[in-house]
Every structure is written in C-alpha cells, then in structure tokens.
DRENDO-1510 file (C-alpha; in Angstrom, 1 decimal, always signed):
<recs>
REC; n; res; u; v; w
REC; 1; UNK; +40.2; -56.0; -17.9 .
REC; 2; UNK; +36.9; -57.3; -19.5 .
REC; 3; UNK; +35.8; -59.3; -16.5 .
REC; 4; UNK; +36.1; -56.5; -14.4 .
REC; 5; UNK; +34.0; -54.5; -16.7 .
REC; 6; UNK; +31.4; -57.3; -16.8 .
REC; 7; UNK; +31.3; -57.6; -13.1 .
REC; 8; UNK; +31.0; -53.7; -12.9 .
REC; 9; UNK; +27.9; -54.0; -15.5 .
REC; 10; UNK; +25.8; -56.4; -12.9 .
REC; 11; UNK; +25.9; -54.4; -9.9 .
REC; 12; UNK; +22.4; -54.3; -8.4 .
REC; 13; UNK; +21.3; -50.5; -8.5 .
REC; 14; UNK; +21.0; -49.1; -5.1 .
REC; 15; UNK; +16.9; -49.5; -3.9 .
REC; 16; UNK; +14.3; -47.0; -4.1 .
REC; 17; UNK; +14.4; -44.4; -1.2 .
REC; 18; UNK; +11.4; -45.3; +1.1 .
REC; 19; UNK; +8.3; -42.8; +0.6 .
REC; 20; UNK; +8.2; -40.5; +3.7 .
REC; 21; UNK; +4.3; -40.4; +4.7 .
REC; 22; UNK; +3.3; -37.4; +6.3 .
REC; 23; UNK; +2.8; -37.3; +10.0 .
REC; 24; UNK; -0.2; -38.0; +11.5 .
REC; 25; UNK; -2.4; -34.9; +12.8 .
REC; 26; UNK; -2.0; -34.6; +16.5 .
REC; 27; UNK; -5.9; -36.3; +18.2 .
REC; 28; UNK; -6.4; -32.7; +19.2 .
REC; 29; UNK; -7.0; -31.7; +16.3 .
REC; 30; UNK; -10.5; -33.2; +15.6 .
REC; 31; UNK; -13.1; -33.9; +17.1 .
REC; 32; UNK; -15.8; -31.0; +17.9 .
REC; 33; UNK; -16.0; -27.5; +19.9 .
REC; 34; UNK; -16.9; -29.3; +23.1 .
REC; 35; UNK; -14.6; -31.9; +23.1 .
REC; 36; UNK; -11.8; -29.5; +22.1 .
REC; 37; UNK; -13.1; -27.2; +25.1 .
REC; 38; UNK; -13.5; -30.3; +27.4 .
REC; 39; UNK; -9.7; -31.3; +26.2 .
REC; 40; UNK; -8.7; -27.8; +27.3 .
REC; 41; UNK; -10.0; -27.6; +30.9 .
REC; 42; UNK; -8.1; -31.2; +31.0 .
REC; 43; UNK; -4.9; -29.4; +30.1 .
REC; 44; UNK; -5.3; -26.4; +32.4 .
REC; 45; UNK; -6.1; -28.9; +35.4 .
REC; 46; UNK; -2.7; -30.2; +34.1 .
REC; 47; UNK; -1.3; -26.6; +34.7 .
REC; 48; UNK; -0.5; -26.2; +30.6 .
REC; 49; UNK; -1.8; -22.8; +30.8 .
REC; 50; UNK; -0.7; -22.8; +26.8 .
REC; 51; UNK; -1.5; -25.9; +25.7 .
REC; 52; UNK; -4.9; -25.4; +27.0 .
REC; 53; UNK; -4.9; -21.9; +25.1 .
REC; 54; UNK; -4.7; -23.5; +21.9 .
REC; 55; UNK; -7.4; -25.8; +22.5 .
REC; 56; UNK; -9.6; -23.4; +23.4 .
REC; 57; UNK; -8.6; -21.5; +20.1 .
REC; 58; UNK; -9.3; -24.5; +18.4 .
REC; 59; UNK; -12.7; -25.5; +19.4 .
REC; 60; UNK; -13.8; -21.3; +18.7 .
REC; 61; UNK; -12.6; -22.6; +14.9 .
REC; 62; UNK; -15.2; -24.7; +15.1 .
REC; 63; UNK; -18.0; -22.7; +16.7 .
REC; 64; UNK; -16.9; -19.1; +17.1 .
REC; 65; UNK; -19.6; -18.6; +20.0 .
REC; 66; UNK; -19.4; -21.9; +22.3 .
REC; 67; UNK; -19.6; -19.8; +25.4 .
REC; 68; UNK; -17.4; -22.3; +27.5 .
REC; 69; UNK; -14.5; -22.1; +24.8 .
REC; 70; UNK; -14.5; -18.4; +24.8 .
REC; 71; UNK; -14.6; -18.6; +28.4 .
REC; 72; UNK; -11.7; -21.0; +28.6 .
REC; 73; UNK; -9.8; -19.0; +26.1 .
REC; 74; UNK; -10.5; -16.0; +28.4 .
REC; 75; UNK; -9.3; -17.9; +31.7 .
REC; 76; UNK; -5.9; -19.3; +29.8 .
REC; 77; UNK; -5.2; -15.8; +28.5 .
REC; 78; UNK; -6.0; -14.2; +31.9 .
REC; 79; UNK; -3.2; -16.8; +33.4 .
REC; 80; UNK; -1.2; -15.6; +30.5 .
REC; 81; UNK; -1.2; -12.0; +32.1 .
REC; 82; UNK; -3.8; -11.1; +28.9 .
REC; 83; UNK; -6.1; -9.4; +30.7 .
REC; 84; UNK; -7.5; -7.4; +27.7 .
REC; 85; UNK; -8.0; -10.1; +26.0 .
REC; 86; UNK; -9.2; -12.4; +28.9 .
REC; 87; UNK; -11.8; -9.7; +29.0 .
REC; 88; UNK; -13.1; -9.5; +25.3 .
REC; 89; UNK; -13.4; -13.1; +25.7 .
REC; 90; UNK; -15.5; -12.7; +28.6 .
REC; 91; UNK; -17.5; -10.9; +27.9 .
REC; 92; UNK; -18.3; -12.3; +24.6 .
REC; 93; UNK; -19.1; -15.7; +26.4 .
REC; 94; UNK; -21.5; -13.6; +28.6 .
REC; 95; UNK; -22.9; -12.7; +25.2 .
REC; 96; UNK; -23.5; -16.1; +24.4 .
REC; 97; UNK; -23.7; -17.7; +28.0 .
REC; 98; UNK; -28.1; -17.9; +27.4 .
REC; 99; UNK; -29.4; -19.5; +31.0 .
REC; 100; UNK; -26.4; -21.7; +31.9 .
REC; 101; UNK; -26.4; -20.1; +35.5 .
REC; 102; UNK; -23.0; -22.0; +36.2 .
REC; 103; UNK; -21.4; -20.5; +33.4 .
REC; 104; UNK; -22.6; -17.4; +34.3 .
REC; 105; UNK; -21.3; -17.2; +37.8 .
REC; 106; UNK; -18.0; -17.9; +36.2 .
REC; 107; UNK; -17.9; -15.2; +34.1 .
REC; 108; UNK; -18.9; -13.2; +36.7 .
REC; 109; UNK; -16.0; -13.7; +38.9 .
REC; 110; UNK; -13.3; -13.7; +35.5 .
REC; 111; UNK; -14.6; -10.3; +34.9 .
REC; 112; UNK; -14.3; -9.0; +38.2 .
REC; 113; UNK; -10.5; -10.3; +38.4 .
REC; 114; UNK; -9.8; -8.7; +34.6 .
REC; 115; UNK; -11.5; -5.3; +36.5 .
REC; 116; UNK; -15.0; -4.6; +35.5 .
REC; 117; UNK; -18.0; -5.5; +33.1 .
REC; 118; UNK; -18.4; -5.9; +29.6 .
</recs>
C-alpha cells in the first residue's frame, strides 16, 4: 500500500544517545600533601583504618618525604597488622621528622610498638 510506505518514510529517526561525561574525580584526590595527610587522620579518627591508608599514600605522591604522611601511612599500616612496613615508614619519617618534637615523640612510641629502632 503506498500510503503505508509514505507514512513508514516520515518516521522521526530515534534521537542521539546522550554523551556519558566521565565521573568526577573523588575531592580526595587534590588538593596537597598536607591536606591529603590532614584528610587521613580525619578518616582514621573515623576508624577507616583503609581509607585513611590511601590518603596517606596519596599525599607521599605529592611529597615523598612529608614526615606526618609517612608517619600516618606507618600508623594505618601498623593497624593493618603491617608491621614491617609500619616500620620502614617510621622510620623514614624519623628521617625526615627535622625539630618537630611532637612528631618525634610519635614516632618514638610507633617504633617501639612495631619492636625496635630504625
């Protein structure tokens, strides 16, 4: 039938699929060493031993010797049951620790739970 044919012939063709934008980069995922460190502590006051891991991990990105990352690092992997690697961490914050007396006391006591010095 020729009017079905014509009728057939103006069918609107189906819309463009919407473009899928990629998702946006989680906040965490900026910003520098200390707030990254900072953002970690946050998260192991939070008791996301893990979470917290990977900030740490993240701000070290950004400055391999920010003594309170590595320290961080070393206190989420020594909740982690890590304790090798809570204690290379230590100790390389002690490295890099300079006169922050705080810090140091901190260190002090990680290494002493991880058994022994650097």
């Amino acid at each position: 039938d020729a009017a079905a044919k014509v009728k057939l012939a103006a069918t609107p063709k189906a819309p463009p699929a919407p473009k899928v934008e990629a998702p946006p980069k989680p906040a965490a995922s900026g910003g520098s060493a200390k707030s990254l460190a900072d953002q970690g502590w946050k998260a192991m006051d939070k008791g996301d031993t893990e979470g917290a891991h990977g900030l740490f991990a993240r701000a070290l990105q950004k400055d391999p010797s920010s003594a309170w990352a590595l320290y961080g690092r070393g206190y989420a992997n020594e909740k982690l049951g890590d304790k090798v690697s809570a204690k290379a961490d230590y100790c390389s914050a002690t490295a890099n620790a300079g006169s922050d007396t705080e810090l140091s006391r901190e260190l002090a006591g990680g290494l002493r739970r991880v058994g022994g010095g650097c």
